[in-house]
PDB file of the backbone (N, CA, C, O) and the ligand in Angstrom, with CONECT records:
HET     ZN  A 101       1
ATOM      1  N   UNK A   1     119.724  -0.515-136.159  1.00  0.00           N
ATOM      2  CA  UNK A   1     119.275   0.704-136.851  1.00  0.00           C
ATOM      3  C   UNK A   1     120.441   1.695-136.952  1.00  0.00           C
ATOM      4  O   UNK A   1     121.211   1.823-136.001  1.00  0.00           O
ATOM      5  N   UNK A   2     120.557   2.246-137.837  1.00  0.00           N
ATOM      6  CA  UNK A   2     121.725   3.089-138.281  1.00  0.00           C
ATOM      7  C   UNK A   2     121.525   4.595-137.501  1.00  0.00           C
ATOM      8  O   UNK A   2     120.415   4.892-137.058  1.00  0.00           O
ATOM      9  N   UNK A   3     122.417   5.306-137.397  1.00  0.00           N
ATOM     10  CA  UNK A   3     122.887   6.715-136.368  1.00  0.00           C
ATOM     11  C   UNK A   3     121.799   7.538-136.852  1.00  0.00           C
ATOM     12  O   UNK A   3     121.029   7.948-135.984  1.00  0.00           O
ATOM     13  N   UNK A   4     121.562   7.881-138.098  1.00  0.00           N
ATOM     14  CA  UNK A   4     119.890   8.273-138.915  1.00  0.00           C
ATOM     15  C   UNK A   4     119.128   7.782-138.619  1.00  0.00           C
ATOM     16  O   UNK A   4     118.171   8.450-138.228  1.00  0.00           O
ATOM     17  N   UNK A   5     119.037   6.501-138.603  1.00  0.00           N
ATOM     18  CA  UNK A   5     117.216   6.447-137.829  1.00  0.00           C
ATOM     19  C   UNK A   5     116.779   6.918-136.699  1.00  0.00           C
ATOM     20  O   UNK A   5     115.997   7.844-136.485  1.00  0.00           O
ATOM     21  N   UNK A   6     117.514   5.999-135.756  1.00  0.00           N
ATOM     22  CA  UNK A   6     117.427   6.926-134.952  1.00  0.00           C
ATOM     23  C   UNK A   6     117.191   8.135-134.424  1.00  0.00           C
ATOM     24  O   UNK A   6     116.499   8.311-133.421  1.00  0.00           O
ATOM     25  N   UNK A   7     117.994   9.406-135.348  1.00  0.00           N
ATOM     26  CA  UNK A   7     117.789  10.708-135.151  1.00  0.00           C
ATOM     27  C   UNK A   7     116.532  11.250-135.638  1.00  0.00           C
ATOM     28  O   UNK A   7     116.146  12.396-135.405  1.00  0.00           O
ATOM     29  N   UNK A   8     115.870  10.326-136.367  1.00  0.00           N
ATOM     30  CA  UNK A   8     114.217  10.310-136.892  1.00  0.00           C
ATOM     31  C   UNK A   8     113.498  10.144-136.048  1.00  0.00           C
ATOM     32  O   UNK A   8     112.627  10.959-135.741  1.00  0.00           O
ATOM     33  N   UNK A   9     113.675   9.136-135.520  1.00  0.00           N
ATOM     34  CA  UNK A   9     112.413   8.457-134.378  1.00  0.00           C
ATOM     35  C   UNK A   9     112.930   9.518-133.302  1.00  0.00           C
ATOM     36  O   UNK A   9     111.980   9.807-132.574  1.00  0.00           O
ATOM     37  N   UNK A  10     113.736   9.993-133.047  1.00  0.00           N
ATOM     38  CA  UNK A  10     113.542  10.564-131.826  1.00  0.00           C
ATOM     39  C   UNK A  10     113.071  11.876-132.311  1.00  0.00           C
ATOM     40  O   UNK A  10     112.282  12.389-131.517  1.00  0.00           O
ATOM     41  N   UNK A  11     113.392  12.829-133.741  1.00  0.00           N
ATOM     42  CA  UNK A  11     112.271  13.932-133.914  1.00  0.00           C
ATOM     43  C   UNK A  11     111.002  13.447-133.655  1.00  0.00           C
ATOM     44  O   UNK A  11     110.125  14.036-133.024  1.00  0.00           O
ATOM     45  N   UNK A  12     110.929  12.267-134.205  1.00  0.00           N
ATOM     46  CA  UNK A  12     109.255  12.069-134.507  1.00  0.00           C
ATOM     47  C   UNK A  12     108.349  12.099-133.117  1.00  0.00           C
ATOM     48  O   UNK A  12     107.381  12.848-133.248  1.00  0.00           O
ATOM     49  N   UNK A  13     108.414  11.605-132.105  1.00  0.00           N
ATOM     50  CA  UNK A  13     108.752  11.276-131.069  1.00  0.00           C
ATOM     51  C   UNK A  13     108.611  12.855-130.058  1.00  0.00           C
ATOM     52  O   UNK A  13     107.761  13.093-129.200  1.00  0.00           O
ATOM     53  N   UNK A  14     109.110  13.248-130.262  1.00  0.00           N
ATOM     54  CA  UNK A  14     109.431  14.730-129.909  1.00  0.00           C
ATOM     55  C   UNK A  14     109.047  16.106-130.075  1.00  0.00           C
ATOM     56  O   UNK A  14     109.145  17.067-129.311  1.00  0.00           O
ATOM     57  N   UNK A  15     108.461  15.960-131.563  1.00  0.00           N
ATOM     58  CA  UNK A  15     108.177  17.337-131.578  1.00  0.00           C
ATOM     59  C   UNK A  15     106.870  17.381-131.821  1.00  0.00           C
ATOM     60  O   UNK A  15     106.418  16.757-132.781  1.00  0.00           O
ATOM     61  N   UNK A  16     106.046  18.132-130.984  1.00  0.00           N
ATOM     62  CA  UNK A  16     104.497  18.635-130.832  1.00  0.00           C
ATOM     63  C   UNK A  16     104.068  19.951-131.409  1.00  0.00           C
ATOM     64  O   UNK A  16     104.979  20.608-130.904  1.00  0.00           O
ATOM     65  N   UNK A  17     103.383  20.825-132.073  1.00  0.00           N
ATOM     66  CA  UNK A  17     103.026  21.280-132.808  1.00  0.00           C
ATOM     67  C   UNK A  17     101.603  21.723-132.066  1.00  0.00           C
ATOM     68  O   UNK A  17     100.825  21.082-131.360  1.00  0.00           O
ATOM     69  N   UNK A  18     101.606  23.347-132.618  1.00  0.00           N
ATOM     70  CA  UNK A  18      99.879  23.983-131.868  1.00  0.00           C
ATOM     71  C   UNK A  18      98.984  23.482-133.311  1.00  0.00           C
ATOM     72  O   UNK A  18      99.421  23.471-134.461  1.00  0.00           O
ATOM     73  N   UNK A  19      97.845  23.149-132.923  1.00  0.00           N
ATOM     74  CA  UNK A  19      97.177  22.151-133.778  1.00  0.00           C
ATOM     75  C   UNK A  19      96.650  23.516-134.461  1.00  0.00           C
ATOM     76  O   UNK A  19      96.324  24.539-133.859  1.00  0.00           O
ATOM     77  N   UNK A  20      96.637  23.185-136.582  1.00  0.00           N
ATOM     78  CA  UNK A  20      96.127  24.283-136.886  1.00  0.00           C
ATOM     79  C   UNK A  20      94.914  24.408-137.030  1.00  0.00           C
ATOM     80  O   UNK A  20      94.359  25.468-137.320  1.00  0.00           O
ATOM     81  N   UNK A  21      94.258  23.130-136.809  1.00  0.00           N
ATOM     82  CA  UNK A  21      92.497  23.449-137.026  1.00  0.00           C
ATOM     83  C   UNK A  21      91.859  24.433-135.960  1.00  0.00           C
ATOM     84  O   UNK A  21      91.205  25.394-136.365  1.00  0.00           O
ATOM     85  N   UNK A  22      92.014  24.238-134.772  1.00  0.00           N
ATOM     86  CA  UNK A  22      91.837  25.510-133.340  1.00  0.00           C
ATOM     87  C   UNK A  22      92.719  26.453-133.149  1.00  0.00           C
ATOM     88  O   UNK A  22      92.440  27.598-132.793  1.00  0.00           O
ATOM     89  N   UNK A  23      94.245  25.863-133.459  1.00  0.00           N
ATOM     90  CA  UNK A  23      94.685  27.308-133.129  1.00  0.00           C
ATOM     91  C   UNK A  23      95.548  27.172-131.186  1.00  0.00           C
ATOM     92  O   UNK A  23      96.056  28.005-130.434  1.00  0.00           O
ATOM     93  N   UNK A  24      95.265  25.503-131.091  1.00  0.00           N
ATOM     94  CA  UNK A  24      95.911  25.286-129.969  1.00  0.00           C
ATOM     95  C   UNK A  24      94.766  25.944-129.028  1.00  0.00           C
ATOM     96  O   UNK A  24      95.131  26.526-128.006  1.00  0.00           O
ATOM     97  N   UNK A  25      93.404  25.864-129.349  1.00  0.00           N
ATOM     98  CA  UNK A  25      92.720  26.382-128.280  1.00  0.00           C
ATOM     99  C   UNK A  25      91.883  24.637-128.048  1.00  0.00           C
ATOM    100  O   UNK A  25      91.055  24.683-127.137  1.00  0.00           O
ATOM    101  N   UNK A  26      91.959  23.734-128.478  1.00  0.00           N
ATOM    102  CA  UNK A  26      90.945  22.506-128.257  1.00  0.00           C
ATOM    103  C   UNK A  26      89.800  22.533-128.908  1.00  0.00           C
ATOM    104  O   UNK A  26      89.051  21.576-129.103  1.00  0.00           O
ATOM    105  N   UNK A  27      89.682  23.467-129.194  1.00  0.00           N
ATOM    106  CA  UNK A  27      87.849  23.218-129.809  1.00  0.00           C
ATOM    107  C   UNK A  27      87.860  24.508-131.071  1.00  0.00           C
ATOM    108  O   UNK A  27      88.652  25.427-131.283  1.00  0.00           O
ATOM    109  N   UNK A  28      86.700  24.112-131.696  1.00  0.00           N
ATOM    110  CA  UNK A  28      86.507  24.298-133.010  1.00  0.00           C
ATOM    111  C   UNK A  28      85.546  24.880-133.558  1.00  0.00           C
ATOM    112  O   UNK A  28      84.576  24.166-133.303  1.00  0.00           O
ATOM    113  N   UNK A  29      85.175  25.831-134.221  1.00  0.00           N
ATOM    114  CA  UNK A  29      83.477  26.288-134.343  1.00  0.00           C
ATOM    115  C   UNK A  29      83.176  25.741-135.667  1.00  0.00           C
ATOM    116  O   UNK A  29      83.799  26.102-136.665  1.00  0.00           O
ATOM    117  N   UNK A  30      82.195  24.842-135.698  1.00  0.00           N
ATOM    118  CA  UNK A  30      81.949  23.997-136.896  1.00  0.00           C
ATOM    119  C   UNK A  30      80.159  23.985-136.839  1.00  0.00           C
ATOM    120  O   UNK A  30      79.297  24.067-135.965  1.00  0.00           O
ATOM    121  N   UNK A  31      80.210  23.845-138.214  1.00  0.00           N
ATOM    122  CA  UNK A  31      78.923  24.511-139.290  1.00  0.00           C
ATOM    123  C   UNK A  31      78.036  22.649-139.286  1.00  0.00           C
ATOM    124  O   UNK A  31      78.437  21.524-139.587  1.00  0.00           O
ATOM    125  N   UNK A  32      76.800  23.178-138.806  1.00  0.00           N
ATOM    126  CA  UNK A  32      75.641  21.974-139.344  1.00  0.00           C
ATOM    127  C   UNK A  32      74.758  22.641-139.849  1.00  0.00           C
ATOM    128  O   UNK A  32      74.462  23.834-139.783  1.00  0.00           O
ATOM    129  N   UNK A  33      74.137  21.341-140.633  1.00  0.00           N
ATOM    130  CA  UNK A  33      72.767  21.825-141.320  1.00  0.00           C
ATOM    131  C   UNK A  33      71.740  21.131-140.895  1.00  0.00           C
ATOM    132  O   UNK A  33      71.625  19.913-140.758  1.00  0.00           O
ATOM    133  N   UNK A  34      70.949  22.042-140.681  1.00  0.00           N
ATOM    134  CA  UNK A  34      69.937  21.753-139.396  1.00  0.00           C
ATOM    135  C   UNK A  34      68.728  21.539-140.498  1.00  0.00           C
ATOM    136  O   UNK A  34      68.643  22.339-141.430  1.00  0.00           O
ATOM    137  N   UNK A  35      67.793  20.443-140.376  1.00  0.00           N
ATOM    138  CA  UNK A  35      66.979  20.139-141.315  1.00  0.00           C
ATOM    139  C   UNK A  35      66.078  20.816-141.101  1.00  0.00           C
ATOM    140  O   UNK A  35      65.999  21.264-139.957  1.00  0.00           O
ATOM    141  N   UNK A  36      64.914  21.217-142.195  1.00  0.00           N
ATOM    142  CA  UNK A  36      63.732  21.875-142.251  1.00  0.00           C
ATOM    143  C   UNK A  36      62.756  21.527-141.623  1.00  0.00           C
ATOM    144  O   UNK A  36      62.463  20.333-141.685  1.00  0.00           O
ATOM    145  N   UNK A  37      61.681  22.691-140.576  1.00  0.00           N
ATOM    146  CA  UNK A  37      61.090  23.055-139.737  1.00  0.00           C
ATOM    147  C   UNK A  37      59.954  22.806-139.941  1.00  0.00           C
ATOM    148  O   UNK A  37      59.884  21.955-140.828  1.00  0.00           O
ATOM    149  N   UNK A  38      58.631  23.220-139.442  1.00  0.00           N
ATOM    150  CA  UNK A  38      57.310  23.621-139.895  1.00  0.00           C
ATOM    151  C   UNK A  38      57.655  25.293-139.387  1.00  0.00           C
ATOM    152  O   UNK A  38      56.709  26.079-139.343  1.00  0.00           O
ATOM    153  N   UNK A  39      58.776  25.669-139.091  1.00  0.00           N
ATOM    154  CA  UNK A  39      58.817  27.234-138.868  1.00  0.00           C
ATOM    155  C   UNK A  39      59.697  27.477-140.009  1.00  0.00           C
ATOM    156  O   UNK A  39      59.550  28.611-140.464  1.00  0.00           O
ATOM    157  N   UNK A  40      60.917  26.474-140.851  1.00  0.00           N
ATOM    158  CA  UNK A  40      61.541  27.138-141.280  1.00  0.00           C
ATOM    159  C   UNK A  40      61.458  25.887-142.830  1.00  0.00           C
ATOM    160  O   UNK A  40      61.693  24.690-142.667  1.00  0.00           O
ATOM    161  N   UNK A  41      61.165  26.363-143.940  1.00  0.00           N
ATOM    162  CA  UNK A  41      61.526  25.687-144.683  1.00  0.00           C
ATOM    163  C   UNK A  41      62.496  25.168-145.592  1.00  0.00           C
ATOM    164  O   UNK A  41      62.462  24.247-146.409  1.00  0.00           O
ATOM    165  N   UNK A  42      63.239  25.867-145.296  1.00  0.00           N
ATOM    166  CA  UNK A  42      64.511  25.248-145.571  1.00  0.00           C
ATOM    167  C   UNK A  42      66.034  24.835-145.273  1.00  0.00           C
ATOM    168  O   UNK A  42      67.043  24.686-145.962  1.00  0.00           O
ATOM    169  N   UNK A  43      65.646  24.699-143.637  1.00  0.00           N
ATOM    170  CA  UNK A  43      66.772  24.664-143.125  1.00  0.00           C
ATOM    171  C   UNK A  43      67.885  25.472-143.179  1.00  0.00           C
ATOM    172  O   UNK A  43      68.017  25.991-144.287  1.00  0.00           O
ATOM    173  N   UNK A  44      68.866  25.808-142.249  1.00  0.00           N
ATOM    174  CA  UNK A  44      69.991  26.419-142.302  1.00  0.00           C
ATOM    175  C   UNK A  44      71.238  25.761-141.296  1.00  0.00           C
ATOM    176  O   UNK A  44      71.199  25.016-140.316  1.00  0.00           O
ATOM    177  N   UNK A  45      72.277  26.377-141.996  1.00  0.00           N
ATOM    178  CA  UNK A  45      73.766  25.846-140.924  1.00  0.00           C
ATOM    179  C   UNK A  45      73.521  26.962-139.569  1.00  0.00           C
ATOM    180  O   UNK A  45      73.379  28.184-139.558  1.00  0.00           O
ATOM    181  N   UNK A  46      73.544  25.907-138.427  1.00  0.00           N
ATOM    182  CA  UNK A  46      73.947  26.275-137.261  1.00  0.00           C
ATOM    183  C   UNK A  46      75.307  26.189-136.810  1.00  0.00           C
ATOM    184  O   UNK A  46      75.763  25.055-136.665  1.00  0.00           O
ATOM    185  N   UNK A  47      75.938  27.042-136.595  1.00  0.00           N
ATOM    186  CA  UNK A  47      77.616  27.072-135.753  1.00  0.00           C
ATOM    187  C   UNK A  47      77.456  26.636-134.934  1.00  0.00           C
ATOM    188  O   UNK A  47      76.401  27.012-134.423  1.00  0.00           O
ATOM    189  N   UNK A  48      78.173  25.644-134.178  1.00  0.00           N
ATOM    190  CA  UNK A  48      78.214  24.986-132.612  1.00  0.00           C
ATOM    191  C   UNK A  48      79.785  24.948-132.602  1.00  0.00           C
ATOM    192  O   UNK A  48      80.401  25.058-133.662  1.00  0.00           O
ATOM    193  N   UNK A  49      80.457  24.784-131.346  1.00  0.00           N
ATOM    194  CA  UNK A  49      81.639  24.384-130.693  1.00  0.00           C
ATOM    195  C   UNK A  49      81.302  23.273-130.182  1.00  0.00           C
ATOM    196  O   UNK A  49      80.376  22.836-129.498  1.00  0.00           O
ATOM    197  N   UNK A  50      82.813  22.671-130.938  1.00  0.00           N
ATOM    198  CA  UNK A  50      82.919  21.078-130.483  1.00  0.00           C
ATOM    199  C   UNK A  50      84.793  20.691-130.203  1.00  0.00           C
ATOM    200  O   UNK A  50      85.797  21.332-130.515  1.00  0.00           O
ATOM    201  N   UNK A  51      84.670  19.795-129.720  1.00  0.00           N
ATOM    202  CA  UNK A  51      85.949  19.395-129.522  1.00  0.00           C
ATOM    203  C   UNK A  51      86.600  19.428-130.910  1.00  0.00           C
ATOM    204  O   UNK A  51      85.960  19.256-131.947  1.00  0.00           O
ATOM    205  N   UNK A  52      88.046  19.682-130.849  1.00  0.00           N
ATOM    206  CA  UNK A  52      88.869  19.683-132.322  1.00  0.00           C
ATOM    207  C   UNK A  52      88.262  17.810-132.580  1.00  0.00           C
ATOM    208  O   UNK A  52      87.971  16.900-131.803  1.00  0.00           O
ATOM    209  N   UNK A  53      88.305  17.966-134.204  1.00  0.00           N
ATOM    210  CA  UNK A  53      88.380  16.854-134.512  1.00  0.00           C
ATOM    211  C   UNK A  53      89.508  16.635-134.895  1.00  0.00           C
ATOM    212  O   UNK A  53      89.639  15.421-135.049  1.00  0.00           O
ATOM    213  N   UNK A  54      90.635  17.317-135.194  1.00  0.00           N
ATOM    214  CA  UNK A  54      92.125  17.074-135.367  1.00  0.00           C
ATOM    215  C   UNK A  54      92.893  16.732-134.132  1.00  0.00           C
ATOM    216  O   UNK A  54      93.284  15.567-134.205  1.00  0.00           O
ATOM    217  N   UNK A  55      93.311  17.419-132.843  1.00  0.00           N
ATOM    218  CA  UNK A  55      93.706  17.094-131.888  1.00  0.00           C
ATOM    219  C   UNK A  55      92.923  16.444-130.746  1.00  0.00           C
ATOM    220  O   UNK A  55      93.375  16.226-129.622  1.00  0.00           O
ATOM    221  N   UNK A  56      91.871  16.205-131.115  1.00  0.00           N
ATOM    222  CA  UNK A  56      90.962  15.272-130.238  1.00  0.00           C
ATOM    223  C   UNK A  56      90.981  16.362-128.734  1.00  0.00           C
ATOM    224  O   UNK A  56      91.225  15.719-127.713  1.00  0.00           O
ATOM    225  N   UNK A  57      90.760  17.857-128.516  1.00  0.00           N
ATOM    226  CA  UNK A  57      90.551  18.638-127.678  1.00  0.00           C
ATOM    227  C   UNK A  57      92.142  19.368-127.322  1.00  0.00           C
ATOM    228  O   UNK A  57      92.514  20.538-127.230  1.00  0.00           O
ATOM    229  N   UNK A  58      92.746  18.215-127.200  1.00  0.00           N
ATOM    230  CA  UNK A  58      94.191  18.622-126.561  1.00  0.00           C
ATOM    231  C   UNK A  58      94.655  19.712-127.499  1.00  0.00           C
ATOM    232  O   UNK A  58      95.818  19.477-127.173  1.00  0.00           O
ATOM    233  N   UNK A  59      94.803  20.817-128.481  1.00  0.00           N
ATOM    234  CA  UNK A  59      95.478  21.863-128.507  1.00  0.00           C
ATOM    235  C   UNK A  59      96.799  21.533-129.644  1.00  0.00           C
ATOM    236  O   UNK A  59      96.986  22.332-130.562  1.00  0.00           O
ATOM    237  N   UNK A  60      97.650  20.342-129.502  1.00  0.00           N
ATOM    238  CA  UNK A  60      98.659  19.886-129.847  1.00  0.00           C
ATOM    239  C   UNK A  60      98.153  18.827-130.554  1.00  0.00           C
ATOM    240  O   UNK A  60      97.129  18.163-130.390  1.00  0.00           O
ATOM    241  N   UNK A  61      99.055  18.771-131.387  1.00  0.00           N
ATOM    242  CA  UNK A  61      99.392  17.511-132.845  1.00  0.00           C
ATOM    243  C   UNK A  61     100.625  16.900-132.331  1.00  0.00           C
ATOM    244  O   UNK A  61     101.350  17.642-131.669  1.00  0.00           O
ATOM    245  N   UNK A  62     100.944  15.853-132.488  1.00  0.00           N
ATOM    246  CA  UNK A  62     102.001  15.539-132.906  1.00  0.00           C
ATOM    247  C   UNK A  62     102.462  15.972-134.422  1.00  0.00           C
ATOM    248  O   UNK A  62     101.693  15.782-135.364  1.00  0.00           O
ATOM    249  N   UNK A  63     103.494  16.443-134.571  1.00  0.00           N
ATOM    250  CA  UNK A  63     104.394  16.497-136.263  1.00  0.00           C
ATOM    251  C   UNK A  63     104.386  15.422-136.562  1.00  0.00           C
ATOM    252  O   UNK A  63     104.721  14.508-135.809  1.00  0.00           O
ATOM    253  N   UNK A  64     103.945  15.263-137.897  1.00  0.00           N
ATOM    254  CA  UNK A  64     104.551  14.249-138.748  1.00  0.00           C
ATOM    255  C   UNK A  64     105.116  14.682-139.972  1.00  0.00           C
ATOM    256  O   UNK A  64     104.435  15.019-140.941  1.00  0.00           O
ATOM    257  N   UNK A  65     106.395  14.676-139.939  1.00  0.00           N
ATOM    258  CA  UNK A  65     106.777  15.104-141.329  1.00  0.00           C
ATOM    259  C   UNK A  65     106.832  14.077-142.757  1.00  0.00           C
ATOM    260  O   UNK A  65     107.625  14.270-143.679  1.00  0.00           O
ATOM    261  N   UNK A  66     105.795  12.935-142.719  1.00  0.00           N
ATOM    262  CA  UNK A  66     105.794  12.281-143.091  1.00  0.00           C
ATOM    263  C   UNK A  66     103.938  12.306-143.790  1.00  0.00           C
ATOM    264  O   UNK A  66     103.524  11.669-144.758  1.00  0.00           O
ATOM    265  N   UNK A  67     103.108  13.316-142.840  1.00  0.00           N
ATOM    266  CA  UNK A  67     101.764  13.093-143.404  1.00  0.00           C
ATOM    267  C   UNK A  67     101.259  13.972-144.656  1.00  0.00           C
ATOM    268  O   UNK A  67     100.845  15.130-144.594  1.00  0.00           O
ATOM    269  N   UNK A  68     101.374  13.223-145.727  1.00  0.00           N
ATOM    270  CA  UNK A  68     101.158  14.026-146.699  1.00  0.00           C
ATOM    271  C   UNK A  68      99.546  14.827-146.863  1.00  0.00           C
ATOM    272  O   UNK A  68      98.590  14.080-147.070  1.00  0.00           O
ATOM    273  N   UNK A  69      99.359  15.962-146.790  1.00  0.00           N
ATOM    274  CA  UNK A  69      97.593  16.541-146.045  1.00  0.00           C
ATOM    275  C   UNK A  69      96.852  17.014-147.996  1.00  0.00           C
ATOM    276  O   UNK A  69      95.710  17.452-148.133  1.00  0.00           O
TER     277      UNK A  69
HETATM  278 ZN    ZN A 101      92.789  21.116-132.718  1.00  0.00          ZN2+
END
């Protein structure tokens, strides 16, 4: 592998990133829709906290300067 690749794989490798879906906090406040009641007829979105679904809780991403979003 040439003196450049190298210097790739080891950014890649290396650099971690605060995840932007949380904010580097792990978790996430995300919207459901809660189906209709005999109290409510037409359902509404409930907010719950859940683990990031981007960093899988941990806070951090790996960089990829390669993932096109
Ligand atoms: Zn996250």
């Amino acid at each position: 592998m040439s003196k450049i690749g190298n210097y790739v794989v080891g950014l890649r490798e290396n650099l971690f990133i605060e995840c932007p879906e949380c904010g580097g906090e792990g978790r996430c406040e995300y919207e459901r829709a809660v189906p209709m009641s005999f109290s409510n007829p037409h359902g509404y979105l409930e907010d719950y906290w859940a683990d990031c679904d981007n960093c899988g809780g941990v806070g951090d991403i790996e960089s990829d300067p390669y993932d096109e979003q």
